[in-house]
N, C-alpha and C positions, 0 to 999 in steps of 0.2 A: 460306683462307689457306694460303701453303706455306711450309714452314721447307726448309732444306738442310742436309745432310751439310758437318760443317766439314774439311771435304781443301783449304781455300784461306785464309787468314785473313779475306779478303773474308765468303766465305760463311757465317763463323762466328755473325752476327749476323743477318744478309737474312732477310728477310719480305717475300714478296710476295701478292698478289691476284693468284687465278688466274680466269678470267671464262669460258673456254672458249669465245670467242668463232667461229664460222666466217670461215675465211682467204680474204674475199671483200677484193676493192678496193674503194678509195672512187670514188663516183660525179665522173667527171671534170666531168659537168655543173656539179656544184654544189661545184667547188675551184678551188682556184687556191694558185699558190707564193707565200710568205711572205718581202717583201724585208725582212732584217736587217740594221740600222747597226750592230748592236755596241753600240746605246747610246750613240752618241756623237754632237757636231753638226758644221756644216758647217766648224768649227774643228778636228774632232777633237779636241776634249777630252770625257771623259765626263758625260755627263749624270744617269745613272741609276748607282748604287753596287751593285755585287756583284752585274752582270748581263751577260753576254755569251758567245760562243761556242754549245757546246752543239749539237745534232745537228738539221739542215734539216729545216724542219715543210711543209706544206701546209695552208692558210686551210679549214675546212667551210663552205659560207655557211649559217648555224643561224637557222629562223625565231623569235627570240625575241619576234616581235610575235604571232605564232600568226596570222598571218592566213589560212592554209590551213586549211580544214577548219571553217568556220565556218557556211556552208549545206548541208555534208554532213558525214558521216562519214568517215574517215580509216583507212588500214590501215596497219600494223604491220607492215613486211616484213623489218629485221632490225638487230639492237643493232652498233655499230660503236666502234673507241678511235678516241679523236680526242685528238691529241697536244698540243693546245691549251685544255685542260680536264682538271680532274682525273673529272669525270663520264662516262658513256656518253653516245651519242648514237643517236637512231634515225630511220632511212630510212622515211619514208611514203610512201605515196600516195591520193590522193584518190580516194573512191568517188561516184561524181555521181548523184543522183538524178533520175528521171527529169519529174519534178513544178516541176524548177526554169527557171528559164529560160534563153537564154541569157547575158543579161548578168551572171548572178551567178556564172556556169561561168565564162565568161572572166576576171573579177576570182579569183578563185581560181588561176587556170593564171598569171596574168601575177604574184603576189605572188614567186616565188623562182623570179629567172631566166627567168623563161614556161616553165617545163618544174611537171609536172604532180607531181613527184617533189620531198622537201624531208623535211630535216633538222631533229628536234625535241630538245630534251635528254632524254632517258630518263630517267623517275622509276622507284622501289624495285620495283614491282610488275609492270613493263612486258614483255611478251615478245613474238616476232616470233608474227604469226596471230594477235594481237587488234586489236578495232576500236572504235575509240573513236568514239563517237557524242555529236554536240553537245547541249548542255543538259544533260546527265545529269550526275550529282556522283558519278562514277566517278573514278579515277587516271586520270589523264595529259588531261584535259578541261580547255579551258579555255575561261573564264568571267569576268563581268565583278565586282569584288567584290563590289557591291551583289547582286550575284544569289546568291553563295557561303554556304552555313551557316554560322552561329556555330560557335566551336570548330573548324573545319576546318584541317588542316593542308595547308598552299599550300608552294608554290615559285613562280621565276619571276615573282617580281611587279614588277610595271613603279610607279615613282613616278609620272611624268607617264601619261596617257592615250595610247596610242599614239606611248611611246616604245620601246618593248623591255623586256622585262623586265632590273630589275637588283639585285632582293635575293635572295637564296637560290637561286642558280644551282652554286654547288660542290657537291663530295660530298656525299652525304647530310645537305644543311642542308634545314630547312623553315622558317617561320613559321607561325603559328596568327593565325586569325582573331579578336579580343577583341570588339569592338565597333561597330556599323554605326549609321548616322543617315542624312538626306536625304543627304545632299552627301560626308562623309567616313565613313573606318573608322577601327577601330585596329590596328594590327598589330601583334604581338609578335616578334623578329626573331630569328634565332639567338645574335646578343652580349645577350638577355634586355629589350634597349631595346625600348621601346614608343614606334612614330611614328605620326601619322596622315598617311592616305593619300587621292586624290580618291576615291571610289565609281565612276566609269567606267575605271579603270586596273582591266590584266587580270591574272591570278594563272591556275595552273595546278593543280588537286589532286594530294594525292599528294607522296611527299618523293623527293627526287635522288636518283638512282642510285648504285651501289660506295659505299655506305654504308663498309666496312673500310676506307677507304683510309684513314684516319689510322692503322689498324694496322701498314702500313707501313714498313719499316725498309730503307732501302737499301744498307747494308754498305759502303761505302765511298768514298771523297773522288770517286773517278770519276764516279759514277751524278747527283750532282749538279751535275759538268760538263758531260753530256750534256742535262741538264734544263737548259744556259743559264745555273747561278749559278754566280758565284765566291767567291773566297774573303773570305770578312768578317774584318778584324780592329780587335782593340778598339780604341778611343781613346787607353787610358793607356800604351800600349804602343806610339804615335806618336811624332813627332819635336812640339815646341811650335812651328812653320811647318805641321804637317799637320793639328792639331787641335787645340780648342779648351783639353782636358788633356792632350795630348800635353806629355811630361817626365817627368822622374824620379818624379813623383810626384803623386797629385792633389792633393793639400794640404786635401783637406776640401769643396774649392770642390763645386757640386752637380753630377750629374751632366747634361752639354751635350750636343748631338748637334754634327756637324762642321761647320753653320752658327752655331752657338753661342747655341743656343735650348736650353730646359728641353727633358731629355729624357725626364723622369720629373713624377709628380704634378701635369700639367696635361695639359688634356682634348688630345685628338689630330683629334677627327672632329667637324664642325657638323651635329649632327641636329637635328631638331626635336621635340625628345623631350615628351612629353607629362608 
C-alpha cells in the first residue's frame, strides 16, 4: 500500500496498491477494443443508473473455462493489470508433453483463439516462473470439484458444468469447499451463503489475487469517473416526477428504489441456499 504527501487536497486521503508490475503490453492476440453505449439503448435513454464515460478499456479474452492446460502442464510467464477486473491476470503457456497425442495438443491450442498462449485470473500465490501441473492440489490448478479436498479454498467456480467460472472471481474473494456426495457439493461463498453445486463444475485452488484492494481509497470525485461511474444521488432529494420519494419529504413511507419496489428488508438475490 502507498500513502502520499498531501501538497493536493486530492492526495490528502489516496491509497493506492502498488503491484510492481513489468511495463510489458498486453498480448494483441488475445484483445480486442471494447465498444461503449454509455449505458444507454437504441432510444437513447439510459438503461443502466450511475454508469458511463470513464477512460477506453481493451477486452483480455480470460480462459475462465480453464480449458488450457488440462493434459499438460502450463507456465507462468507473467502477472498483468487488466482494466476490466479488479484482480490480476496471468499470461500462460502450455508446456506439451511428449507422451500425448496429437488430438489432445490440438484441443488445447484451438481452446483461446488457436494460439497456444492464454490468459488465467491470477490467484494470492501465483508468480511468473511457476508451473502448474494438472491434478495436483497446488494454487492456481484447476480441478473438477468432486476431485477437490474438503475444506479447500477455491475460486473461479463455475455453477453449471462447463460454463465458465462465476463465483469468486474479484479481489481476493474465495470459497471453501463444505461438503461433497455422488452428484453435488456444498459451497460456502464469500457473502457466508452456503449453495449447492453439480460435482462436474470446475473450481480453481487458491484465493484471487490483490487481495488490498478494498484498502483502497481514491481521493477524489475524478478517479471514479475514470473508472466509468457517475454521480449517484439520493431519492429524497429528487423532484416526486423522478422518484418514488422524491419531495419535501418522505413522510415515513418505507424506503423504495426508483422503480418503486422495497428497497430495504426484502431479499435481493434468488440462490438456492441450502
Amino acid at each position: 500500500m502507498k500513502t502520499y504527501k498531501p501538497i493536493t487536497p486530492s492526495l490528502r486521503e489516496k491509497i493506492s496498491v502498488i503491484h510492481n508490475l513489468p511495463r510489458t503490453k498486453k498480448l494483441k492476440l488475445l484483445s480486442f477494443g471494447k465498444y461503449n453505449t454509455g449505458f444507454r439503448n437504441n432510444f437513447g435513454r439510459i438503461t443502466v443508473r450511475h454508469r458511463g464515460g470513464g477512460h477506453k478499456r481493451n477486452i483480455r479474452l480470460i480462459d475462465l473455462q480453464r480449458i488450457n492446460g488440462i493434459f499438460s502442464p502450463i507456465k507462468i510467464l507473467r502477472l498483468e493489470y487488466d482494466p476490466n477486473r479488479s484482480s490480476l491476470i496471468a499470461l500462460c503457456r502450455t508446456l506439451y508433453d511428449k507422451k500425448l497425442s496429437l488430438k489432445k495438443v490440438q484441443l488445447s491450442i484451438r481452446s483461446s483463439s488457436g494460439f497456444k498462449y492464454f490468459y488465467i485470473l491470477a490467484t494470492h500465490d501465483m508468480k511468473p516462473g511457476d508451473i502448474i501441473n494438472p491434478n495436483t492440489h497446488t494454487s492456481g490448478t484447476a480441478m473438477l470439484l468432486k476431485d477437490i479436498n474438503l475444506g479447500s479454498i477455491i475460486c473461479n467456480v463455475e455453477s453449471i458444468p462447463g460454463d465458465g467460472g462465476k463465483f469468486a472471481r474479484s479481489a481476493g474473494t474465495f470459497c471453501t469447499l463444505i461438503k461433497k456426495s455422488d452428484d453435488h457439493v456444498l459451497i460456502k461463498l464469500p457473502s457466508k451463503d452456503i449453495i449447492k453445486l453439480p460435482s462436474l463444475s470446475k473450481a480453481t485452488y487458491g484465493r484471487i489475487s490483490n487481495i488490498e484492494h478494498n484498502n483502497t481509497i481514491l481521493g477524489k470525485a475524478g478517479s471514479n469517473r475514470w473508472l466509468g461511474r457517475r454521480p449517484v444521488v439520493r431519492g429524497e432529494v429528487m423532484n416526486p416526477d423522478s422518484h418514488p420519494m422524491g419531495g419535501k419529504t418522505r413522510g415515513g413511507i418505507p424506503l423504495k428504489n426508483v422503480f418503486g419496489k422495497l428497497a430495504k428488508w426484502v431479499p435481493t438475490r434468488k440462490l438456492k441456499r441450502v
